[in-house]
C-alpha beads as a LAMMPS data file, in Angstrom:
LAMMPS data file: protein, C-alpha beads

103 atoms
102 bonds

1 atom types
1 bond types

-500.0 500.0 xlo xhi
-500.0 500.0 ylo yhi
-500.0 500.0 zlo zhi

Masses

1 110.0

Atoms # bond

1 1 1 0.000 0.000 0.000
2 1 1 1.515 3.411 -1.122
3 1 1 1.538 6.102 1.254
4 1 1 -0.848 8.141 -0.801
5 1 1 -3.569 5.266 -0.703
6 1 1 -2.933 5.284 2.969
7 1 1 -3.667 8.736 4.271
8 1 1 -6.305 8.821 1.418
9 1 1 -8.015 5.887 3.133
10 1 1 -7.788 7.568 6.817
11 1 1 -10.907 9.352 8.205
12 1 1 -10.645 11.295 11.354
13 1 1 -13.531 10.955 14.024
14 1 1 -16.460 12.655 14.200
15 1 1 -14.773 15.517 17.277
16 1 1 -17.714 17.809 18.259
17 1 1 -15.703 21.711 16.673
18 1 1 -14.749 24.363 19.281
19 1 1 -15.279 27.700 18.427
20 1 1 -13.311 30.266 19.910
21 1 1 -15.209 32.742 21.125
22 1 1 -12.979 36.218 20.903
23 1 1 -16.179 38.379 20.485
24 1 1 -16.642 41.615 23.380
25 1 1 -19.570 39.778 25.064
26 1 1 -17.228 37.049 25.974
27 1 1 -14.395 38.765 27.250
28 1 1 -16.319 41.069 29.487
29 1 1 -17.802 37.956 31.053
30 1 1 -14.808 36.438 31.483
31 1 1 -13.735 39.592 33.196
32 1 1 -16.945 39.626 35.111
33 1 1 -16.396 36.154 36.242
34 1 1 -12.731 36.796 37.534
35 1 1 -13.451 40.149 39.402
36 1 1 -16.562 38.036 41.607
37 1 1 -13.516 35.545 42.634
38 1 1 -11.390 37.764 43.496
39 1 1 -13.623 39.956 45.793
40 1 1 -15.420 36.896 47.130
41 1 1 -11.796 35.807 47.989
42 1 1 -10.910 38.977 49.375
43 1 1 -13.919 39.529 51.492
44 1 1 -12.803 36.468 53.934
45 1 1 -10.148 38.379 55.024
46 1 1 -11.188 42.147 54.714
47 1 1 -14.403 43.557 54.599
48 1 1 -16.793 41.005 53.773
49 1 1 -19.738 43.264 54.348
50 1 1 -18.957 45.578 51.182
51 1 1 -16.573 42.914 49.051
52 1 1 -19.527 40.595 48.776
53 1 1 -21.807 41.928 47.413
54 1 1 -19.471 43.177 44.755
55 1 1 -18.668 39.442 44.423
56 1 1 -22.574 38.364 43.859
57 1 1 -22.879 41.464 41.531
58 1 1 -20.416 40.933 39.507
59 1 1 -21.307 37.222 39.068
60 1 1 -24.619 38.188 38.298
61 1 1 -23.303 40.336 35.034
62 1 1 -21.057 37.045 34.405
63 1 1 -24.106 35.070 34.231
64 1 1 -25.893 37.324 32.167
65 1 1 -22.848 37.320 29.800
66 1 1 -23.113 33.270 29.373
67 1 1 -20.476 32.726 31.821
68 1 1 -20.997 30.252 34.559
69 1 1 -19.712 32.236 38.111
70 1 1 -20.670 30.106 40.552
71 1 1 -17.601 30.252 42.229
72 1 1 -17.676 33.825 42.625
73 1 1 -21.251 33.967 43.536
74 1 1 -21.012 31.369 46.340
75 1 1 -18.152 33.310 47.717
76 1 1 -19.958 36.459 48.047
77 1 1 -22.835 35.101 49.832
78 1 1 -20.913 33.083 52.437
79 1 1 -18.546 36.475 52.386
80 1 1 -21.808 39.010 52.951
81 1 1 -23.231 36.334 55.627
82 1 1 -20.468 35.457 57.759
83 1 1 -19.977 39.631 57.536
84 1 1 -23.761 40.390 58.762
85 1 1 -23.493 37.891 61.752
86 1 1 -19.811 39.328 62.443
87 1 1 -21.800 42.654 62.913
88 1 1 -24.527 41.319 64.633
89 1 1 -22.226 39.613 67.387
90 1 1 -20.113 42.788 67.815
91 1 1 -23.271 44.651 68.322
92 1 1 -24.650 41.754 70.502
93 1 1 -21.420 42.085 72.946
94 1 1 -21.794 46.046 72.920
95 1 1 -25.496 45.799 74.716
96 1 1 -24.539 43.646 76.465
97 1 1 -21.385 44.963 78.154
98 1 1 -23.272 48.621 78.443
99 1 1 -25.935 47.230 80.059
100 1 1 -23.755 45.059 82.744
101 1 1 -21.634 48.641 83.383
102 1 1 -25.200 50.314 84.303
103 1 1 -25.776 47.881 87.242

Bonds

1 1 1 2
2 1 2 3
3 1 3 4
4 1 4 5
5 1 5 6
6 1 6 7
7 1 7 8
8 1 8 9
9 1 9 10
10 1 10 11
11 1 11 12
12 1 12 13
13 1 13 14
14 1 14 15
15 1 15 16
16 1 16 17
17 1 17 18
18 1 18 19
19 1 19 20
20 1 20 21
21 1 21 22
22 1 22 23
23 1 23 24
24 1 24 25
25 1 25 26
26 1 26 27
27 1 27 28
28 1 28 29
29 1 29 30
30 1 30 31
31 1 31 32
32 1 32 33
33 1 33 34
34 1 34 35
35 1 35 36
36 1 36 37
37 1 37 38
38 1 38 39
39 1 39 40
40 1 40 41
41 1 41 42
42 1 42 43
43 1 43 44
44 1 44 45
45 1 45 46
46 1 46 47
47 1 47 48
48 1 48 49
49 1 49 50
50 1 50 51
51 1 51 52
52 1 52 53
53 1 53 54
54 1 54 55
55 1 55 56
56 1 56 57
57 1 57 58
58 1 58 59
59 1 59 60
60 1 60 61
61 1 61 62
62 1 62 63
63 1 63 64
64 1 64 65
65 1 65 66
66 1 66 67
67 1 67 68
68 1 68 69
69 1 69 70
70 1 70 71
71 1 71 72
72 1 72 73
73 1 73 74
74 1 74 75
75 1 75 76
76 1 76 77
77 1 77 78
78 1 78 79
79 1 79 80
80 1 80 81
81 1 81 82
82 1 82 83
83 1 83 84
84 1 84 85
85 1 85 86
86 1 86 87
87 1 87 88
88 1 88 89
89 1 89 90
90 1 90 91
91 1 91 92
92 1 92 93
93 1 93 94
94 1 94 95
95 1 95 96
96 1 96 97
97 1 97 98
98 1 98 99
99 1 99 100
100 1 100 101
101 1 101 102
102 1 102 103
């Protein structure tokens, strides 16, 4: 069998195409997506109270933009919530040391 006959003869699978998606839509979702990790991932540590709901925000405009942001949104709720009862305890401790100094 000749080499032409050969590759001829060859048939490549049936591979579902990729199509690179370079349009403006995608990239600002892709840039929507990493901003709602990052601040999700910064609000443990800083701030969680203002950082995440910037996280859930900007996963929401990933979302919108076809990108799946999960990551970022899940992060900005536990971030916001973990923030709100932070607040809650500090102001829970305040009442209750001001009213033990009145008695």
């Amino acid at each position: 069998m000749s080499q032409s006959n050969y590759s001829q003869s060859y048939q490549y699978p049936n591979y579902p195409t990729v199509q690179l998606n370079n349009s403006l839509e995608h990239f600002q979702g892709s840039k929507f997506k990493e901003k709602s990790i990052i601040f999700g991932v910064i609000g443990f540590f800083v701030l969680g109270i203002v950082f995440g709901p910037l996280a859930i925000s900007n996963a929401r405009k990933a979302e919108a933009l076809h990108h799946s942001a999960t990551v970022g949104k899940v992060l900005g709720w536990i971030d916001t919530i973990c923030a709100a009862l932070g607040i809650l305890v500090v102001v829970f401790i305040m009442i209750s040391a001001a009213s033990n100094a009145g008695s």
